[in-house]
Phi, psi and omega in degrees: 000327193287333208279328169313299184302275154339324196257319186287289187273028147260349150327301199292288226289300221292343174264308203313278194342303180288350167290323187300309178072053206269002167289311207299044199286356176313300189270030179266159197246156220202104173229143169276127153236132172285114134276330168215177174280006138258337181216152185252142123261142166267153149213131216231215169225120206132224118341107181321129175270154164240152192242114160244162184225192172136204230274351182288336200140185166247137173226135169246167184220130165047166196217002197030231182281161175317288226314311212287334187329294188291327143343310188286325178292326189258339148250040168258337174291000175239067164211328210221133145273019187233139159345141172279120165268334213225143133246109192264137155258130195276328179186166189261056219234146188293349189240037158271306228225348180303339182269031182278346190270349190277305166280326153302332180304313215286346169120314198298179184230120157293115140257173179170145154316131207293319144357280162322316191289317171324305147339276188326328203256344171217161179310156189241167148245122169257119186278317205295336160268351202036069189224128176279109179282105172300149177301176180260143166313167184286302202317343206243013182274101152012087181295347191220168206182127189216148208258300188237326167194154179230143175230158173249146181229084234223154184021063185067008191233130194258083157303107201247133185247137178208146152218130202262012176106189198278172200193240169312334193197177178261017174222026205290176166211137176237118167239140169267107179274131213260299192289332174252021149073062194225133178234133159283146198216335196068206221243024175281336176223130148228174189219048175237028178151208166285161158262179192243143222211082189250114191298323176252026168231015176131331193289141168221189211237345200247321187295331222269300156356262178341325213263344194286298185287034144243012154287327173272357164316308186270018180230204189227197156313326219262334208280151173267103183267141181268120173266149162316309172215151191143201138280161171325193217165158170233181156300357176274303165297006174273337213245333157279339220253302189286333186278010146305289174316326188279325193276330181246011134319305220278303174331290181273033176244306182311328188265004178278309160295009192242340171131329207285135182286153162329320190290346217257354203254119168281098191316315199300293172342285166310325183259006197295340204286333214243155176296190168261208215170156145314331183246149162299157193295317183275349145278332175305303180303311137013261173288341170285301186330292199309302195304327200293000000 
């Protein structure tokens, strides 16, 4: 089954990666969308960044690529004349966090779950990509470092750091501004698909879940969520996105409980009803299968 498991998504990234086209970073576009008159998103290529901005300074949520830095710098300069103080890593996966050395050069203090930080300091293997991550320069390691929450108290904002237990990764982080009621999910909620679920760093289908409902304990109709990767979002799409997950939990545990082997299950079948995703249906079915 592990051996299954391995060959179906690393089918899919090795074809997702070359589509991404994640050497070309020449013809990526760098765009700002306003949520407020303090906080952003960029979206690039990689991870959503979040922006706060104010009289304290810049704080970020995630950083993509190196390559990408000075793009990122410059629109961050036309929102702000001050400095990036903070970088929050959302999870340590590269095309959140590859732009930590760039901006640790640049003078910010790298935050992260303590988890993540760990990552962050020796090679990782993503078996889903058959991809090595080198550790990070020390500059570009996470200076500060936290086990379940942290708060910043920051442009006027009561910032909330939280890990809801392992999820997308064993190190994820979700924030919340609390005053302008904007919540960051990292790659535990997105809304370009399924999520990519990596099964051989911590990540489960049950966690991601655990991690969906207590994020949403704490906002409202009103709050605007930043996804790992999508478009914005609400509490509404947090609330279809987890009865999804549950439904193709729920799927593949019946066919699992009836007796039926990984092999034996029609990924295709199963999954028709649902979007698509990062992983292919039988990678997807895969990694539920393994959580179950």
């Amino acid at each position: 089954m592990k051996s299954f498991l391995l060959f179906a998504i690393s089918m899919l990234y090795s074809q997702f990666s070359l589509a991404q086209g994640f050497g070309d970073f020449d013809k990526v576009v760098i765009k700002t969308h306003k949520i407020s008159d303090t906080i952003y998103m960029l979206e690039g290529q990689g991870g959503n960044i979040g922006v706060s901005i104010g009289d304290d300074g810049v704080f970020i949520i995630d950083d993509q690529f190196g390559p990408l830095n000075e793009k990122i710098t410059a629109a961050i300069a036309k929102l702000s004349d001050k400095p990036v103080n903070f970088v929050v890593n959302s999870h340590w996966h590269f095309d959140h966090s590859d732009g930590n050395v760039a901006f640790g050069k640049a003078g910010a203090i790298i935050v992260s779950q303590s988890n993540s930080r760990d990552r962050m300091m020796s090679e990782q293997t993503l078996s889903a990509f058959g991809y090595k991550q080198a550790p990070y320069e020390k500059v570009g390691l996470p200076k500060i470092t936290f086990d379940d929450e942290m708060w910043f108290h920051y442009n006027d904002d009561a910032i909330q750091l939280m890990h809801f237990g392992a999820a997308h990764t064993n190190g994820d982080t979700i924030t919340y501004f609390n005053k302008a009621n904007v919540m960051h999910t990292g790659d535990v909620f997105v809304t370009s698909g399924l999520p990519f679920i990596d099964a051989g760093n911590g990540g489960s289908i049950t966690g991601v879940i655990n991690s969906v409902t207590k994020a949403m304990s704490l906002i409202n109709d009103t709050t605007v969520v930043i996804p790992g990767h999508g478009q914005l979002a609400n509490k509404a799409d947090m609330q279809k996105y987890k009865e999804t997950l549950i439904a193709i939990r729920d799927k593949v545990a019946k066919e699992k409980t009836a007796g039926k082997a990984l092999k034996d299950i029609d990924a295709e079948a199963l999954m028709a009803e649902f979007p698509k995703g990062f992983l292919p249906p039988e990678g997807f079915v895969a990694v539920v299968y393994q959580d179950i």
